[in-house]
N, C-alpha and C positions, 0 to 999 in steps of 0.2 A: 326863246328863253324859257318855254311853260314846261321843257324839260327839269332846268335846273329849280325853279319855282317845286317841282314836285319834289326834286333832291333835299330841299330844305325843308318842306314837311314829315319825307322820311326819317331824316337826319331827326328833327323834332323828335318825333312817337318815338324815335328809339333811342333818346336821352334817359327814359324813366329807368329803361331796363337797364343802362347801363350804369346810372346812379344806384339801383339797387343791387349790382354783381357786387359794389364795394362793401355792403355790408354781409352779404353772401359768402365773401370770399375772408371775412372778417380781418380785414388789412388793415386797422388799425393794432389789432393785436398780432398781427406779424411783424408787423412794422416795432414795436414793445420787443417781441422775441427777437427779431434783429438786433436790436440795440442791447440785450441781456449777451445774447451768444456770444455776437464780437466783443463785450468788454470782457466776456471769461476767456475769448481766448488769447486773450493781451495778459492775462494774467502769470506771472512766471510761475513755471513748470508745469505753463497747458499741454505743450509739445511732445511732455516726455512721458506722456500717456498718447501711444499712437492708437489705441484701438476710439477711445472715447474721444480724443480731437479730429480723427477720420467722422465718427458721428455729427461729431458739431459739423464739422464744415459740409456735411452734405443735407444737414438740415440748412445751414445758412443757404447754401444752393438752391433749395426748392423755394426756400420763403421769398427769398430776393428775387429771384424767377417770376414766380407769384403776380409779386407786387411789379416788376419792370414790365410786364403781358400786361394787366392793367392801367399802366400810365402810358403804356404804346396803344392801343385802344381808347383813351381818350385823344392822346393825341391826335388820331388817324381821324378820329371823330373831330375835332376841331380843324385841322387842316381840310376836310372836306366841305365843313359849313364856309371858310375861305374862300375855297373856290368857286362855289357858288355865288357866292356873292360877290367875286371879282367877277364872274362871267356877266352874271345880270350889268353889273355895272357898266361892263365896259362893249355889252352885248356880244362877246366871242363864245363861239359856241364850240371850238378846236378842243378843249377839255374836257368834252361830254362822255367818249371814250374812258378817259380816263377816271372820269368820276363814279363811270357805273364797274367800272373794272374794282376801283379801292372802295365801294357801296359794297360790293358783294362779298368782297374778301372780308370789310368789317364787320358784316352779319353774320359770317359763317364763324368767324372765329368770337365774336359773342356769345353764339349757341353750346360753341366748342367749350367756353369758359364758364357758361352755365350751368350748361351739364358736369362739369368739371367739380362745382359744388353740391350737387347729389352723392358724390363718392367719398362716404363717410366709413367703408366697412375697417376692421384692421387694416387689411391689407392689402386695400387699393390702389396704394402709390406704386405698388413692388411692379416687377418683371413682370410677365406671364408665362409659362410653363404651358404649351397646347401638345397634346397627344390626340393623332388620330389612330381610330381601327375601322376594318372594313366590315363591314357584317355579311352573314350567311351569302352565296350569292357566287362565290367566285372573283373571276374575270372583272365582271360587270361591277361588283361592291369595289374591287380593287380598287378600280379606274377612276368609281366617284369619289374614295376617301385620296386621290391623287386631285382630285378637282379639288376640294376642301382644299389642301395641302396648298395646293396654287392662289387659290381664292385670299386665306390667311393671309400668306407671304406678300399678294398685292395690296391687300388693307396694310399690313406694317407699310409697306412702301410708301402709298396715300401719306402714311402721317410722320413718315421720319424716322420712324422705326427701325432700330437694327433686328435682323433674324439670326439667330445659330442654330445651326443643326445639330439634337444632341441624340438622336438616335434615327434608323431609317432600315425598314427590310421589305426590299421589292417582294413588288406580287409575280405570281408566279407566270403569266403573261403579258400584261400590263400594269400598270397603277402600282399603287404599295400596297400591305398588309396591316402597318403600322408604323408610324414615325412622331417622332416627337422635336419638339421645337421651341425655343425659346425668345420670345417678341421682348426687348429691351427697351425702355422708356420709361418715362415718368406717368401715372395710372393706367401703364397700359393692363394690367390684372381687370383694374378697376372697371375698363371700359369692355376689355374679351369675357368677363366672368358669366354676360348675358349667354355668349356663345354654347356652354358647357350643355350637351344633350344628345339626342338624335335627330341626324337629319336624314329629310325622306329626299330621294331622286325619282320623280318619272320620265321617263323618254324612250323613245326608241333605240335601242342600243344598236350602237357601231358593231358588235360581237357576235348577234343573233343573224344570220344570212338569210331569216326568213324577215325580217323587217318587223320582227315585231314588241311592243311595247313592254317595258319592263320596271318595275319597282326595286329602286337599292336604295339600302342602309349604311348607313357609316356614322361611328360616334365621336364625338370630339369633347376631352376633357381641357378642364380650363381648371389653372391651378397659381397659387403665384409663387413665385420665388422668396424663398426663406434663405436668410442668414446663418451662418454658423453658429451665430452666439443669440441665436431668437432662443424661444422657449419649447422651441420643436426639437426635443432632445434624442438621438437615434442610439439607443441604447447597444453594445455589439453582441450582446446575450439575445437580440430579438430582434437579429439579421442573419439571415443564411445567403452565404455568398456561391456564385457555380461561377465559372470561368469557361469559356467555351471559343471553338472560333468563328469567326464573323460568316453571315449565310449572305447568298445575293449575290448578284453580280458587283453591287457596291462597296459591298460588304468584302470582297473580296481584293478589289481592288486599294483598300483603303489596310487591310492587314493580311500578314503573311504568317503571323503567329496567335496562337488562342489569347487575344487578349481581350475579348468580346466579357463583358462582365454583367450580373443575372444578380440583384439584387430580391429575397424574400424575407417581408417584415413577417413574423412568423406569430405576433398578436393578431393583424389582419387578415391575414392570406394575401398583403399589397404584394403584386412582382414586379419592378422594374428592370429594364436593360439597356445597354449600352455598346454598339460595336462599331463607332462611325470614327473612333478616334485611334489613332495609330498604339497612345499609350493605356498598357492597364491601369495606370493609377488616373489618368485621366478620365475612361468609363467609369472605373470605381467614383468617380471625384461627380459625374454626372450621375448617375445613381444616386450618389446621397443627395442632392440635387430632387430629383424627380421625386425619391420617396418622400423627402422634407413636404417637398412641395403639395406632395396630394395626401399627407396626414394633415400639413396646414388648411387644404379647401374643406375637407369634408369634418376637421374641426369647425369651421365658420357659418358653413351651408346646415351645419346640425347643431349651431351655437352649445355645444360643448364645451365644458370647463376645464376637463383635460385630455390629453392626448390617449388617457387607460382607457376610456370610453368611448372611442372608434372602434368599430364593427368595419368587416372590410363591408364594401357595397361595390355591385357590381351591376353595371348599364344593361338591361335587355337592350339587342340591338334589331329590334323589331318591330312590325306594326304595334301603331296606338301609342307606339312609345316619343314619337318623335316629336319637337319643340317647333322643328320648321319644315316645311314641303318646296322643292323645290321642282317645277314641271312645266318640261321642255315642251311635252305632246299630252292632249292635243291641244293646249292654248299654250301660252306662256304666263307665268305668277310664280312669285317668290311670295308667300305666306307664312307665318310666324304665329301659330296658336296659342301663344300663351297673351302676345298684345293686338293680335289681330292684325298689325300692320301688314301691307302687300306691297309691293312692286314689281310690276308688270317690264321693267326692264331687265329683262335675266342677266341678259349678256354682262350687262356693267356690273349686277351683284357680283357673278363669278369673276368679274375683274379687281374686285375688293370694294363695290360699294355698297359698303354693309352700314355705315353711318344711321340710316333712319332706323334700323330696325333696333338697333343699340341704343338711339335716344328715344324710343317709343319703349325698349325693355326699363331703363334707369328712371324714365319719366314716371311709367306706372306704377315702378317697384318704391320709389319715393311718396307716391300716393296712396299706397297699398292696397292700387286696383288690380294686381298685376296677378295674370290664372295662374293658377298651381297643379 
């Protein structure tokens, strides 16, 4: 029974934290705003404004959310301290499995909901918008922004995340050249925006027949998703559109007419593109998409007051530039310079275990230890 004995000290120490997520997560005053939203939307003729009752009700969504993740975590916590104490009593010890099973899921999702409240920027809550490109390098750069591309797509999967594909153009041997992608969720912006940078690859490449080691680059933007009706205004005087047909064996397979669409904001020099979707008004429709999206980050990231005052900015995709190293040969380490965190598990980062490095980026950027 000095198992479950520890289980109840655990359970203990980690009461404080979770009495203090309540005031973190400020749920007294969600719980207010719950109570304001739904009685205006009882009010007649809430309905027959759909754009601003679509608002209400997906703010009630996230608040009520919120607060329902919180009262399932006490609860979980309370049902655990139960069993603990039915087992001492009754000295079975057939439960211990299960207690260390709902211990761990209740830690992991306390950390989840902690870090949950560092996520103050605008635009946190939204989608994520991730673009990768390969750097100099070929083949080899291809392949790694194709690892990247896989890596992403298994961290959404990790946490529930739906993926779309809103653009994609193979490399010319293996891997891509660039693709973009959209992670759907609630903060998932909030939680990829650490992502946004270069990252470095060493290893031996599968490509070189002489076996020998090799440095790639590949960048990955992180952007969030904007609304129609945000303040991200895309003016049609300071867009140049090309219409083209789709390149790539994918690209080929997915149209048969040029309906591949090339958006240039002609304030920045931003280019986006689109060829993965059968329809032109659809690319076109992801285009304004991707451009909104990356006037919106580099609004935020250069806290700018408006949109006239974006400069395009454009990633060196080379040494010294890079946020993380990633190195196969000759040890293995996943390293992150700007918080210094490492994991020596490669394999699982490239399988989407990217969790620590995200809460060591958000923890420090909260504290304003975080390199620059």
């Amino acid at each position: 029974m000095l198992e479950f004995e520890e289980y109840k000290v655990k359970l203990n120490n980690a009461r404080p934290a979770l009495e203090m997520l309540s005031g973190a997560l400020r749920l007294e005053t969600a719980q207010k705003e719950i109570e304001e939203l739904e009685a205006a939307s009882e009010r007649e003729g809430f309905w027959n404004d759909v754009e601003n009752s679509q608002k209400v009700q997906k703010r009630l969504k996230t608040l009520k959310s919120k607060c329902e993740n919180y009262q399932k975590l006490c609860s979980a916590w309370d049902d655990m301290m139960v069993m603990c104490e039915m087992a001492i009593e009754e000295n079975d010890d057939s439960m211990l499995e299960e207690l260390q099973s709902e211990f761990k899921d209740f830690s992991e999702k306390v950390e989840a909901t902690r870090l949950s409240t560092l996520l103050t920027g605008e635009y946190d809550a939204n989608n994520a918008i991730l673009t990768f490109h390969a750097g100099a390098g070929g083949t080899e750069a291809q392949d790694w922004a194709s690892m990247l591309y896989r890596m992403y797509n298994m961290w959404a999967d990790r946490h529930g995340y739906k993926v779309r594909v809103m653009d994609y153009l193979d490399g010319d041997e293996a891997g891509l050249k660039s693709a973009t992608i959209m992670i759907e969720g609630e903060n998932a912006y909030g939680f990829l925006k650490s992502e946004h940078g270069i990252h470095r690859l060493v290893r031996v490449s599968p490509f070189d027949a002489a076996g020998r080691r090799h440095t790639s680059f590949a960048a990955v933007e992180v952007m969030p998703e904007i609304s129609d009706d945000s303040e991200i205004e895309l003016r049609d005087e300071d867009i140049k559109m090309d219409v083209f047909r789709s390149s790539g064996a994918g690209g080929q397979k997915v149209n048969k007419t040029s309906s591949a669409v090339r958006l240039t904001h002609i304030p920045t020099g931003i280019v986006v593109s689109s060829q993965v979707e059968r329809s032109h008004f659809q690319n076109l429709e992801n285009c304004k998409n991707m451009l909104r999206a990356r006037l919106a980050e580099i609004k935020e990231r250069e806290h700018l007051e408006k949109i006239s005052d974006i400069k395009g900015v454009q990633m060196k995709i080379e040494w010294g530039s890079q946020i993380r190293s990633y190195v196969f040969m000759p040890y293995q380490l996943v390293k992150d310079h700007r918080t210094e965190f490492e994991n020596g598990n490669i394999q699982n980062v490239m399988d989407g275990d990217l969790d620590g490095f995200i809460n060591a980026y958000l923890t420090k950027s909260a504290s304003g230890e975080l390199k620059k």
